[in-house]
LODREN-845435 format. One record per residue (C-alpha): x, y, z; residue in one letter. Coordinates in steps of 0.001 Angstrom, whole numbers. Example, Ala and Ser with C-alpha at 12.3 -4.5 7.8 and 13.67 -1.06 7.14 Angstrom:
2
        xx        yy        zz   romar
     12300     -4500      7800       A
     13670     -1060      7140       S
This chain:
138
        xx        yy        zz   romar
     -9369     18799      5520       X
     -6618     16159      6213       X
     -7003     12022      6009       X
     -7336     12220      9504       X
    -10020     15015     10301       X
    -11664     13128      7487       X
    -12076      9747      9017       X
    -12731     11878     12614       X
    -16087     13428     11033       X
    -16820      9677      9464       X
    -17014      8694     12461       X
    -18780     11318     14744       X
    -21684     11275     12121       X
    -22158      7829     12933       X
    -20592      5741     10279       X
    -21112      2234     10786       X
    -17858       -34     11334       X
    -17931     -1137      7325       X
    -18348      2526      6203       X
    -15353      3514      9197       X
    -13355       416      7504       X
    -13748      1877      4298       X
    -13120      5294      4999       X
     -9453      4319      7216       X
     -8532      2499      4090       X
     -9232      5132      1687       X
     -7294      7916      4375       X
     -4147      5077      4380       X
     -4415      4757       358       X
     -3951      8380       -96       X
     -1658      8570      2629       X
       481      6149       800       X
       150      7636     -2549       X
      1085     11222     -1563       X
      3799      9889        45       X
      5693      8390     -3006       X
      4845     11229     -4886       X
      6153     13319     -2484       X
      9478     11151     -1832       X
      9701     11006     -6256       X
      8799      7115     -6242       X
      8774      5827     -9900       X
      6176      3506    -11980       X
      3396      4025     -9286       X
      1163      1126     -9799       X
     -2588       450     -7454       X
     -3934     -2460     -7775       X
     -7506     -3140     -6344       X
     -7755     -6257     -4722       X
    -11355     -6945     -3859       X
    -12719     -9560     -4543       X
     -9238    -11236     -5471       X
     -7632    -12173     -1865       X
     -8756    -11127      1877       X
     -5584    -10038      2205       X
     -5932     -6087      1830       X
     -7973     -4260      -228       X
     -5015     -2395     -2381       X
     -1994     -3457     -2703       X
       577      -278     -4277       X
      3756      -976     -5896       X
      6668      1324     -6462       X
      9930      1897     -7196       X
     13079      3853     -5831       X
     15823      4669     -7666       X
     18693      2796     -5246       X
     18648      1062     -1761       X
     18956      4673       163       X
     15755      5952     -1928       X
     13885      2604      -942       X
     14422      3385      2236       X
     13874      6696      2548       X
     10416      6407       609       X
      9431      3329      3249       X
     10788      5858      6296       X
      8725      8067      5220       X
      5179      5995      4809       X
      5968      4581      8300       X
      6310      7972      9580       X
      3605      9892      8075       X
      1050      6539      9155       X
      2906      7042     12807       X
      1832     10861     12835       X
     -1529     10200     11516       X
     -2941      8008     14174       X
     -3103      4840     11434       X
      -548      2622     13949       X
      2042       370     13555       X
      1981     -1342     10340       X
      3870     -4684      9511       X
      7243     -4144      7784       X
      9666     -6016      6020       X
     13071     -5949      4003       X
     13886     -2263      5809       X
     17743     -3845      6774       X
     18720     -4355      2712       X
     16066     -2346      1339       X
     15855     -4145     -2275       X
     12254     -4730     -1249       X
     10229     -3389      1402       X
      6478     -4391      2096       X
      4667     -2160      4709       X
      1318     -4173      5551       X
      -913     -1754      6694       X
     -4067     -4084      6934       X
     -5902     -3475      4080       X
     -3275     -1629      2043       X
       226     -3259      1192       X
      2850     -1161       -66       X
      5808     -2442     -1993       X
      8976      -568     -2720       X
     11911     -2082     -5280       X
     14673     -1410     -6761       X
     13714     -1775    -10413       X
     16106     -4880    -10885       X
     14361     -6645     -8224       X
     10937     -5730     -9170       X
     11420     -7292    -12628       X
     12357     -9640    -11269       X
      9001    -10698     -8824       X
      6259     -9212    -11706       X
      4295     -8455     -8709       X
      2092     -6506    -11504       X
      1890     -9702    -13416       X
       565    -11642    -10776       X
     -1886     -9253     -8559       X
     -2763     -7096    -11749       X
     -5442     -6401    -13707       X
     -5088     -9374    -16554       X
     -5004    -12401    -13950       X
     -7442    -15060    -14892       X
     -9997    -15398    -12306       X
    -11494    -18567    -11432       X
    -10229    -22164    -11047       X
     -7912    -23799    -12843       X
    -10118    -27224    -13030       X
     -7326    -30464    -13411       X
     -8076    -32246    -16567       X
């Protein structure tokens, strides 16, 4: 069963909008992921944003191996999301493609080149080891 026939029988069995919600951005995450396996993205990286920002829910962050790769990886999220029913997402950076961010709602996909994603740490910032709470002025 695909993403798509997936989220279809969520939501003819009655799923209420927060379990439809849920379900979309699970179907988009997956989407996403299978893409930049499929398109030979490198250093993969999901990080789960609850709780952090009401931004999105996951933010995904990849690499390509040039500009052209960057490119072709983001062509082919748009495309697949396109062909899936999940809309138009928000995208930037597709003219240089050193960076492109497709904002899907609740999932954000980034795609670098490797020089310019060590340079933004996006990891270091969104991931895992972030303090949480205030920093309280002293």
């Amino acid at each position: 069963m695909t993403e798509t026939e997936t989220l279809s029988a969520h939501l003819s069995q009655g799923a209420t909008g927060s379990d439809t919600q849920v379900a979309a951005s699970g179907a988009l995450k997956a989407l996403a992921l299978g893409c930049l396996d499929e398109m030979k993205a490198e250093e993969t990286v999901e990080i789960d944003l609850v709780g952090k920002t009401s931004l999105a829910d996951t933010m995904i962050i990849a690499s390509g191996r040039s500009q052209r790769h960057v490119g072709s990886i983001a062509d082919k999220i748009i495309q697949e999301m396109k062909n899936r029913g999940f809309g138009n997402a928000r995208v930037e950076g597709l003219p240089a493609c050193d960076w492109v961010l497709i904002d899907a709602g609740d999932v954000l996909v980034h795609i670098f080149r490797p020089e310019v994603r060590g340079f933004y740490n996006l990891e270091k910032i969104w991931g895992s080891d972030r303090p949480s709470g205030h920093l309280l002025a002293g």
